[in-house]
C-alpha positions as CSV (number, residue, x, y, z in Angstrom):
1,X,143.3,76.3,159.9
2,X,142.0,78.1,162.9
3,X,144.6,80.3,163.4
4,X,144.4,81.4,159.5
5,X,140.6,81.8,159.5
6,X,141.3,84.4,162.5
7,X,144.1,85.9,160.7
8,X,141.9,86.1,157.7
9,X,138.8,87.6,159.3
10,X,140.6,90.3,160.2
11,X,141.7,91.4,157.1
12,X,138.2,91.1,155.8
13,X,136.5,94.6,154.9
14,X,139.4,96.0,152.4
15,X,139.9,97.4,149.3
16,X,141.7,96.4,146.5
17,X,143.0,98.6,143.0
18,X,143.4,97.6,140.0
19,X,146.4,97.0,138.7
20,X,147.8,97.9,135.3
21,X,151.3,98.1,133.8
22,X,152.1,97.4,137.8
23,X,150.0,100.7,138.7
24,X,147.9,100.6,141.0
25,X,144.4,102.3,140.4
26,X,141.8,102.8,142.8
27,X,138.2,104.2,140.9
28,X,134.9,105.2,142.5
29,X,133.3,102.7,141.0
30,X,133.5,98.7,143.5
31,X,132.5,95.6,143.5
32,X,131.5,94.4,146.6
33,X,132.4,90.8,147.7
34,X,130.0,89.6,150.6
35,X,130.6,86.0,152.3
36,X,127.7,84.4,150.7
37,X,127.0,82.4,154.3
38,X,126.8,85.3,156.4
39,X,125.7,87.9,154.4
40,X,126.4,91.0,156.7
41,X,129.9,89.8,156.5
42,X,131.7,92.1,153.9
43,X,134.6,90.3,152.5
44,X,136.4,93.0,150.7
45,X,135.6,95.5,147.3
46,X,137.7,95.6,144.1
47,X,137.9,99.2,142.1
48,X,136.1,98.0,139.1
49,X,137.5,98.8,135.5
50,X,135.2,100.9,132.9
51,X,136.4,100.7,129.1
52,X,138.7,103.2,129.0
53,X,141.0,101.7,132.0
54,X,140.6,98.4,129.7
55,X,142.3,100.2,127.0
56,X,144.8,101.2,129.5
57,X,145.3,97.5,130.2
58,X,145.4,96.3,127.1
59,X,148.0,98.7,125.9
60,X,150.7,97.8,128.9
61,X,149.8,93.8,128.2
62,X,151.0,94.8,124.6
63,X,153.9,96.3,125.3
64,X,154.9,94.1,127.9
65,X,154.8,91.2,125.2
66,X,157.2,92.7,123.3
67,X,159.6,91.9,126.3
68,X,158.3,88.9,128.1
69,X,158.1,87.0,125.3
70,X,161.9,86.5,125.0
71,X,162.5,85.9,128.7
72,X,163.7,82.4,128.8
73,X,161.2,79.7,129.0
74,X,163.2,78.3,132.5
75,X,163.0,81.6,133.9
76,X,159.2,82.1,133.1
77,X,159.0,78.7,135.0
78,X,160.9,80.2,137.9
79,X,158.3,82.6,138.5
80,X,155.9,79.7,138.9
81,X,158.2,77.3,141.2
82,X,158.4,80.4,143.6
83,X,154.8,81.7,143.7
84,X,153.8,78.0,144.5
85,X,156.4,77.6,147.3
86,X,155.1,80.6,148.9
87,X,151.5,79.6,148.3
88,X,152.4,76.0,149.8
89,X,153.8,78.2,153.1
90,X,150.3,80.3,153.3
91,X,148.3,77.8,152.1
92,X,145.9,78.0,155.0
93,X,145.6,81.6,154.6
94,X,144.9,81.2,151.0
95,X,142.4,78.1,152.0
96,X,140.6,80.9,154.4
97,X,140.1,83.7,151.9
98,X,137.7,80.7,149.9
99,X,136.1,79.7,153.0
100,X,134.6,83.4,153.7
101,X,134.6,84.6,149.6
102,X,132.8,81.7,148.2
103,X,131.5,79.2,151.2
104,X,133.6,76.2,150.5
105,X,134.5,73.8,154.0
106,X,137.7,73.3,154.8
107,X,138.3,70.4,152.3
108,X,136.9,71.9,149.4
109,X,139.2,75.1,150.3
110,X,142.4,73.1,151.1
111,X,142.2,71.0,147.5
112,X,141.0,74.4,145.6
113,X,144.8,75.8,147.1
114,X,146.5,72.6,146.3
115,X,145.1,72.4,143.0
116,X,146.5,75.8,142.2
117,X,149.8,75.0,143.4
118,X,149.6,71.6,141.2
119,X,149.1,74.1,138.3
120,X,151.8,76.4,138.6
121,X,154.0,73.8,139.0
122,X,152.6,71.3,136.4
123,X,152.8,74.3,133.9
124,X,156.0,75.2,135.0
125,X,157.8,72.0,134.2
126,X,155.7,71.7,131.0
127,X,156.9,75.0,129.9
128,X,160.6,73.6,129.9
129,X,159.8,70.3,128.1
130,X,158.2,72.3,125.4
131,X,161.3,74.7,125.1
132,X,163.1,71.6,124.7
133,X,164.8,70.4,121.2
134,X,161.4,69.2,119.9
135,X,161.5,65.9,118.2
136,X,161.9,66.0,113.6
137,X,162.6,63.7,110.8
138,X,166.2,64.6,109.9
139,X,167.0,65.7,106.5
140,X,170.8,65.6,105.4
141,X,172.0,69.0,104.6
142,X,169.5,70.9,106.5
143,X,169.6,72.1,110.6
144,X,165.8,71.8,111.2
145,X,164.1,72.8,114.6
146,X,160.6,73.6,115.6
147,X,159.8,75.8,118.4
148,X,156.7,76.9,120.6
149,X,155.6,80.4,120.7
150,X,153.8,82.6,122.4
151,X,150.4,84.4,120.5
152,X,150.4,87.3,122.5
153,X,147.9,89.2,124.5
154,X,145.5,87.0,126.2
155,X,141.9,88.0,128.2
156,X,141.1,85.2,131.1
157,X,138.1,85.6,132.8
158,X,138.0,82.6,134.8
159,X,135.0,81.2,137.4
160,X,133.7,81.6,141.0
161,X,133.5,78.1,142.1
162,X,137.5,77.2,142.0
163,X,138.3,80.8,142.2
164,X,141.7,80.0,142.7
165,X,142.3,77.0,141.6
166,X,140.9,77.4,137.8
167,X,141.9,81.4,137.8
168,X,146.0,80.5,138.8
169,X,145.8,77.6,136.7
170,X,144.4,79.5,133.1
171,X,146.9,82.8,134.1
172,X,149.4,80.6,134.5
173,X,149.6,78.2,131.7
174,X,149.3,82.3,129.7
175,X,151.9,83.8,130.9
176,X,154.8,80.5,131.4
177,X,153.7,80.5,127.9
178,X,155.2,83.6,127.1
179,X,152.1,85.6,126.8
180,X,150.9,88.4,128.7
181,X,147.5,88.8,130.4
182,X,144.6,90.4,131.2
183,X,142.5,88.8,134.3
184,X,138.8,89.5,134.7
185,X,137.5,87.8,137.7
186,X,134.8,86.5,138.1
187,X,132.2,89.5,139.9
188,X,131.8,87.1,143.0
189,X,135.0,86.1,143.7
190,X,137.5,89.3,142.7
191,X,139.0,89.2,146.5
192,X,140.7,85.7,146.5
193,X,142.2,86.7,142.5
194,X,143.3,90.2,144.1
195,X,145.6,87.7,146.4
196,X,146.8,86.1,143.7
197,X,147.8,89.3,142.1
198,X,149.7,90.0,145.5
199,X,151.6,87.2,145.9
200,X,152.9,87.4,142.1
201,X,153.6,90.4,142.6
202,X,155.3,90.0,145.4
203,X,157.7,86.8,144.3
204,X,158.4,89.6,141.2
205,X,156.5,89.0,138.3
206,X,157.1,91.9,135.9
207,X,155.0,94.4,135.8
208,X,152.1,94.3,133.0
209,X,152.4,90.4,132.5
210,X,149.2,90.3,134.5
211,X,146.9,93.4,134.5
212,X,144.1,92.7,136.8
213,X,141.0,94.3,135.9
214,X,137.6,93.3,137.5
215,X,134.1,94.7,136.1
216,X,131.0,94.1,134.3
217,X,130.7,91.6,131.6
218,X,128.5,94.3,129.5
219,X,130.9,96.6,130.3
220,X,134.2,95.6,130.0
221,X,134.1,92.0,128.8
222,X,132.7,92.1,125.6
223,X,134.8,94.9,125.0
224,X,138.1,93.1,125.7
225,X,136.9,90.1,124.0
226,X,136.2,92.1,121.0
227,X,138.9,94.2,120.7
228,X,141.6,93.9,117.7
229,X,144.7,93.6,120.2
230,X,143.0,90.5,121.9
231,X,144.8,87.1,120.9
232,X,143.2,84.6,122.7
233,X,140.4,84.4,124.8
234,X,141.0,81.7,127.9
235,X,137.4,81.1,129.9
236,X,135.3,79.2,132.1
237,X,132.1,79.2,133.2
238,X,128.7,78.9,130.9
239,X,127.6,77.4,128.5
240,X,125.2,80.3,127.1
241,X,128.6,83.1,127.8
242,X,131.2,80.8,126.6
243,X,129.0,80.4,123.1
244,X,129.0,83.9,123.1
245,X,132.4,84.7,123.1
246,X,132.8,81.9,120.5
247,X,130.0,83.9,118.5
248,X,131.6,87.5,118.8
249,X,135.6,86.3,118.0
250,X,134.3,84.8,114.7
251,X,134.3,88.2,113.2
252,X,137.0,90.2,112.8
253,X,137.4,93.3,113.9
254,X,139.1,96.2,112.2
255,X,142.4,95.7,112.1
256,X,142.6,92.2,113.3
257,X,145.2,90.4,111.8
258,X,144.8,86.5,113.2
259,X,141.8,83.9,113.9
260,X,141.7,84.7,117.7
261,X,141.5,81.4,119.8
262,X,139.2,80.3,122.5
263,X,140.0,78.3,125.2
264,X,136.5,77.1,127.0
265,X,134.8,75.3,129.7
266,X,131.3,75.4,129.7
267,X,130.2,73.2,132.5
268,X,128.3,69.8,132.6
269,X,125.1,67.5,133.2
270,X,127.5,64.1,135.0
271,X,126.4,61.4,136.2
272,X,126.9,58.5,138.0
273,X,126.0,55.2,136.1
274,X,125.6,52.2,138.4
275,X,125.0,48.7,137.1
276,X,123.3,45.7,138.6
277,X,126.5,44.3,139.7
278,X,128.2,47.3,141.8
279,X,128.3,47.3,145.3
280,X,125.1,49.3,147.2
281,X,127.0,51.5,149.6
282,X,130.1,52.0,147.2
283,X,127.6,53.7,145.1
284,X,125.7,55.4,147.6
285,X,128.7,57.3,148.5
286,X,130.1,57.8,145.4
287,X,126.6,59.5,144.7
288,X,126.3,61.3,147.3
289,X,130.1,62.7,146.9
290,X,129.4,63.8,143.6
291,X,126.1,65.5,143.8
292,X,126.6,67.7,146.5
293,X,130.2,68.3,147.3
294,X,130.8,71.9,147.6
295,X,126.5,72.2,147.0
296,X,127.1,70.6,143.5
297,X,128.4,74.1,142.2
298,X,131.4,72.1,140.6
299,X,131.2,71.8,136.2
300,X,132.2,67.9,137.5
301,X,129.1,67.3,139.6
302,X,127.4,64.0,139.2
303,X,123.9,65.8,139.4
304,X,122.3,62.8,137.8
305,X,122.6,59.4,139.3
306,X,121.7,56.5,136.9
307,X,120.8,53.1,138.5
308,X,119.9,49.8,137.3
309,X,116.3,48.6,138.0
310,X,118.1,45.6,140.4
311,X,119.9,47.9,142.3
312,X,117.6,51.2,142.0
313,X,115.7,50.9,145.9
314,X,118.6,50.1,148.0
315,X,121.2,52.3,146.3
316,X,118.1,55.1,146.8
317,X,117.7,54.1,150.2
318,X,121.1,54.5,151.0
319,X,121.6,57.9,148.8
320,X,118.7,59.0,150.9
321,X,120.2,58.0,154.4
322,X,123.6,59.7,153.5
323,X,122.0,62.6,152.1
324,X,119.7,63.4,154.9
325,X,122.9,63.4,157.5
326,X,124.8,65.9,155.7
327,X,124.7,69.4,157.8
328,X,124.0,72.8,156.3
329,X,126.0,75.3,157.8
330,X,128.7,77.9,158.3
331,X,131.8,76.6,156.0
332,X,133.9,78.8,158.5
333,X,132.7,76.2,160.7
334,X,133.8,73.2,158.6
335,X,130.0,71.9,157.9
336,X,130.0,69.6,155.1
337,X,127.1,71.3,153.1
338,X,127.4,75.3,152.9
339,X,125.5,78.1,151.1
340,X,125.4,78.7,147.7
341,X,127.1,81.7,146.0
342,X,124.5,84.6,145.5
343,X,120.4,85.4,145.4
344,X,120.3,84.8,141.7
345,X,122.0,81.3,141.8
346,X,119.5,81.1,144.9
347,X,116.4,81.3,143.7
348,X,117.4,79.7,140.4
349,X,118.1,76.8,142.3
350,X,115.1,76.6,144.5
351,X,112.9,76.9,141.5
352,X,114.5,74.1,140.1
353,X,113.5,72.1,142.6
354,X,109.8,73.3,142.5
355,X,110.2,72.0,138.8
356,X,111.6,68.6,140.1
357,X,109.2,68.0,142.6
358,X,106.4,67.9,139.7
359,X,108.4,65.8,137.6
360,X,109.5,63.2,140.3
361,X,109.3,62.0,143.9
362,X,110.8,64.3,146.4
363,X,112.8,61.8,149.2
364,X,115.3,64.4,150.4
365,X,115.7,68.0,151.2
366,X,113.5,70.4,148.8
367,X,113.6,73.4,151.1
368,X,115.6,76.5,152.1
369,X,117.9,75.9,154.8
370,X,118.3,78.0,158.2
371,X,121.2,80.6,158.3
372,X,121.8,84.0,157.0
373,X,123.1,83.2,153.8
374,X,122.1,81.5,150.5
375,X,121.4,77.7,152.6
376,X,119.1,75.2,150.3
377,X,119.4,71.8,151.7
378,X,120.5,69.0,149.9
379,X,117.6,67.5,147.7
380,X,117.4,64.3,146.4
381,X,114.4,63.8,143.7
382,X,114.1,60.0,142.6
383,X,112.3,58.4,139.7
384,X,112.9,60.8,137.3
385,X,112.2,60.2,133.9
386,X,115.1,60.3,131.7
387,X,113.5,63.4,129.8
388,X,112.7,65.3,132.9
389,X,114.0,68.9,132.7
390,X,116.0,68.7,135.9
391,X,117.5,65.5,134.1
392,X,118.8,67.8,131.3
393,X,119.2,71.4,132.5
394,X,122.9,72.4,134.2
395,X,121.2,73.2,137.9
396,X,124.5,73.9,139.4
397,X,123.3,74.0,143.0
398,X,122.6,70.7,145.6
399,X,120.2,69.0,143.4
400,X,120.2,65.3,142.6
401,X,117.7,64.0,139.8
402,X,117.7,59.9,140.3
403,X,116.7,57.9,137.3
404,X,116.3,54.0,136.7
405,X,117.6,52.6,133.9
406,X,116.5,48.4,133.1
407,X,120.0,47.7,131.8
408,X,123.9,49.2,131.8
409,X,123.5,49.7,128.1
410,X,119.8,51.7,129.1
411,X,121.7,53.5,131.4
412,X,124.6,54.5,129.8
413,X,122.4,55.4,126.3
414,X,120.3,57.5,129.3
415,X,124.0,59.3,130.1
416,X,124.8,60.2,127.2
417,X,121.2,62.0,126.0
418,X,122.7,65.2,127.3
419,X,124.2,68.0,125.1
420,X,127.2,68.4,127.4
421,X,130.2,65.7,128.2
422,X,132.4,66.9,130.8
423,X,132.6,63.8,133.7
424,X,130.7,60.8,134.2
425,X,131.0,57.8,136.4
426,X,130.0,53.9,136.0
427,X,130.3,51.4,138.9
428,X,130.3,48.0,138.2
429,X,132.3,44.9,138.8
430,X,131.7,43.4,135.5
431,X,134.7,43.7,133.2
432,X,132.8,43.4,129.9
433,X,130.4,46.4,130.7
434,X,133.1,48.5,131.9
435,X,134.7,48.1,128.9
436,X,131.2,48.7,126.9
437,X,131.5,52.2,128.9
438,X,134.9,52.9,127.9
439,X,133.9,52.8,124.1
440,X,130.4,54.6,124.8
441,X,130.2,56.8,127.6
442,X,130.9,60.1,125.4
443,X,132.5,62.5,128.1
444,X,136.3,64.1,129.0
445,X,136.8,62.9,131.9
446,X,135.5,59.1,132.8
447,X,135.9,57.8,136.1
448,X,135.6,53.7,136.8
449,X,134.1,52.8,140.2
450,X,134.6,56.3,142.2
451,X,133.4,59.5,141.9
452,X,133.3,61.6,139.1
453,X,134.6,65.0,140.8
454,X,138.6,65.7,141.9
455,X,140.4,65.4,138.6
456,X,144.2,65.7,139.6
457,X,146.2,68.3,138.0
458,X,148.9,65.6,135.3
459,X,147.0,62.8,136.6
460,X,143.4,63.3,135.3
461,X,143.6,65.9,132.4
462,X,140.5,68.0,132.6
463,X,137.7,69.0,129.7
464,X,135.0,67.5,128.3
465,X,133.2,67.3,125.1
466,X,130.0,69.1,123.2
467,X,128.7,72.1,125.3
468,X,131.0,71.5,128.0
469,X,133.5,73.3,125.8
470,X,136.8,73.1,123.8
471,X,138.2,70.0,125.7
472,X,140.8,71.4,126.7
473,X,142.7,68.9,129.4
474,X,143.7,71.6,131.9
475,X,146.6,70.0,133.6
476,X,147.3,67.6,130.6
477,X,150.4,67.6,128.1
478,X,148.3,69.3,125.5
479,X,147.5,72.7,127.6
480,X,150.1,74.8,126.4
481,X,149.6,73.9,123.1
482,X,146.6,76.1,123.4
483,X,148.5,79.0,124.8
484,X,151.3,78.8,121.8
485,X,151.8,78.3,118.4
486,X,154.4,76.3,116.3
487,X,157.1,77.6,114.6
488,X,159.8,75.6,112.3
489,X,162.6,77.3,110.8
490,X,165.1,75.4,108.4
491,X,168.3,76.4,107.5
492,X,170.3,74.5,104.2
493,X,174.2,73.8,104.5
């Protein structure tokens, strides 16, 4: 990892095109990506796209369509298996690129690289089960068969916080599918999805299944989102944007001729639920794990923790403790607690902490952290009161709201008074109020004594529920559904 992170820093600096129809176009126009823990440290700029170059792209994704989606369903695959066997090889390059471009340690950057890789070859094999002889009620005198294919042109403008991970992962499961793409990365992250470009590229993609166009939201996105060529729309990130898309692809535009589709995840308000009958420290780590790993700027965060009364002061005291020995510092250094992303998310944060500290009791943290870069430490707010506003409201930074709950079914009906449902945790050695949370604990992803971050790509299918989006199980069996549609021809003999 040393090695790469020198290797990496001095490639840091450069400047990346866009790149449409496999043309590469450089405008005057950049995006600037600065390493948001040393913010003199310029990580690279992007050429940045204006509407007319986002015409451009979406006239070679259409065209491209016409060819890619007839290239056999095993050799769309192939593409996959071999740009995740070279990632595998580079992975601690890759892993470096997310330590400067978005602050993440070493272990947040190594499972953000392994979670791509899990993607492109979880879709992969997917891809060739659904292109499989799909399963019918025979009829005598008739050859039935269904098949899956592609919609066509989609728009993915994927996140910051697994800027490889989520980006590979909702490009991929697109183009295996048979569609072709256009990727608008996220404004803070563009250098580590310029990479990706690179190395897909380089195993030999065809030119114009991706078109990689970074640039304004205002500008380009909701033109792209809009426009009568767009099939689907695959995003992540929040709530208030992904309701907007959802808004403007209701209407039709001129010359539209299908419903397009959204594919969303809009982030969540987790937490973790611990009964009387859990054990202290178990909890106080799983906590502590979940509210501030990578600063709690995950949609899986447990930014809530839930405790019964019994429990409440020595799980606290513990949270505290654990809490108050994590280091803020340079993730190029490996410290377990880095900056967050930019000045907006920033302040945003450290105002939401002015806000807790009226509505609770401040045992942790609260303050801006030393370094030249966006540093908050980790803050732990306890008896909260399950209406409080830092109870409720996404935060998305290294807060931790702790509430007390007088019973598991107090705690759990506390959980659930949220308008988002993405993860969610409960610890407790008490088989009949685990299975009470099974049944009512309304969330996508519910974890059982552990954490309720790290879903594992075919192992923990991702999405959640309400305003945490479409549930869509990224890295389920249902994915690629999303990215196809049926299609059954019969033929009488």
């Amino acid at each position: 990892m040393e090695v790469a992170l020198r290797k990496v820093k001095g490639q840091l600096g450069q400047s990346y095109p866009l790149v449409i129809g496999g043309e590469k176009i450089t405008t005057e126009r950049l995006i600037k990506s600065i390493n948001p823990g040393d913010t003199d440290q310029l990580v690279g700029t992007v050429s940045q796209a204006d509407q007319a170059l986002a015409e451009q792209a979406m006239t070679a994704a259409t065209k491209t369509f016409e060819t890619w989606r007839f290239v056999d369903a095993q050799a769309r695959a192939g593409y996959l298996f071999k740009a995740a066997a070279v990632m595998r090889r580079r992975k601690f390059e890759f892993a470096s690129w997310l330590v400067y471009e978005v602050g993440k340690n070493w272990g947040e950057a190594d499972a953000d690289v392994a979670e791509a890789i899990d993607f492109m070859e979880f879709y992969g094999r997917e891809m060739i089960r659904y292109a499989e002889p799909q399963p019918l009620v025979a009829l005598d005198g008739e050859d039935n068969r269904l098949t899956y294919i592609p919609l066509g042109v989609g728009v993915v403008i994927p996140p910051w916080n697994f800027p490889l991970a989520i980006m590979a992962g909702m490009t991929c499961a697109a183009l295996v599918s048979g569609n072709t793409v256009i990727l608008k990365p996220a404004s803070t992250s563009p250098i580590i999805a310029a990479k990706f470009v690179e190395l897909m590229e380089e195993i030999g993609l065809p030119a114009g299944v991706i078109n990689f166009v970074p640039g304004s939201g205002g500008e380009i996105g909701d033109f792209l989102v809009d426009h009568n060529s767009t099939r689907f729309i695959s995003f992540t990130g929040s709530r208030e944007v992904g309701l907007r898309i959802n808004e403007r692809i209701a209407k039709q535009a001129p010359g539209q001729k299908w419903m397009k589709r959204l594919v969303a995840e809009m982030g969540g308000k987790d937490a973790v639920v611990v009964d009387a009958s859990a054990d202290a420290e178990e909890a106080a780590t799983a906590i502590v794990q979940s509210a501030f790993g990578f600063q709690g700027q995950k949609c899986s965060a447990g930014s809530r923790a839930i405790v019964h009364q019994d429990l409440y002061d020595e799980v606290l005291e513990k949270v505290i403790a654990k809490t108050k020995a994590l280091r803020v510092g340079l993730a190029e250094e490996n410290a377990p607690i880095g900056p967050v992303i930019d000045a907006s998310a920033y302040h945003k944060i450290l105002e939401y902490i002015s806000i807790g500290k009226g509505e609770g009791r401040l045992v942790a943290g609260g303050e801006k952290a030393e370094g030249n870069g966006y540093y908050i430490q980790p803050t732990v707010i306890a008896d909260c009161s399950e209406d409080a506003k830092i109870m409720h409201d996404e935060i998305f930074g290294p807060v931790l709201a702790v509430c007390k709950a007088t019973d598991y079914k107090h705690a759990i009906d506390i959980f659930n008074n949220t308008e988002y449902g993405l993860t969610g945790a409960f610890l407790s050695n008490n088989r009949e109020h685990l299975e009470y949370a099974r049944d009512n604990m309304h969330c996508g992803n519910l974890y059982f004594n552990r954490k309720c971050t790290g879903a594992l790509v075919g192992v923990h299918p991702f999405g959640g529920f309400n305003m945490s989006g479409t549930d869509s199980k990224a890295g389920g069996r249902d994915y690629l559904m999303l990215f196809t549609q049926a299609k059954l021809v019969s033929e009488k003999f």
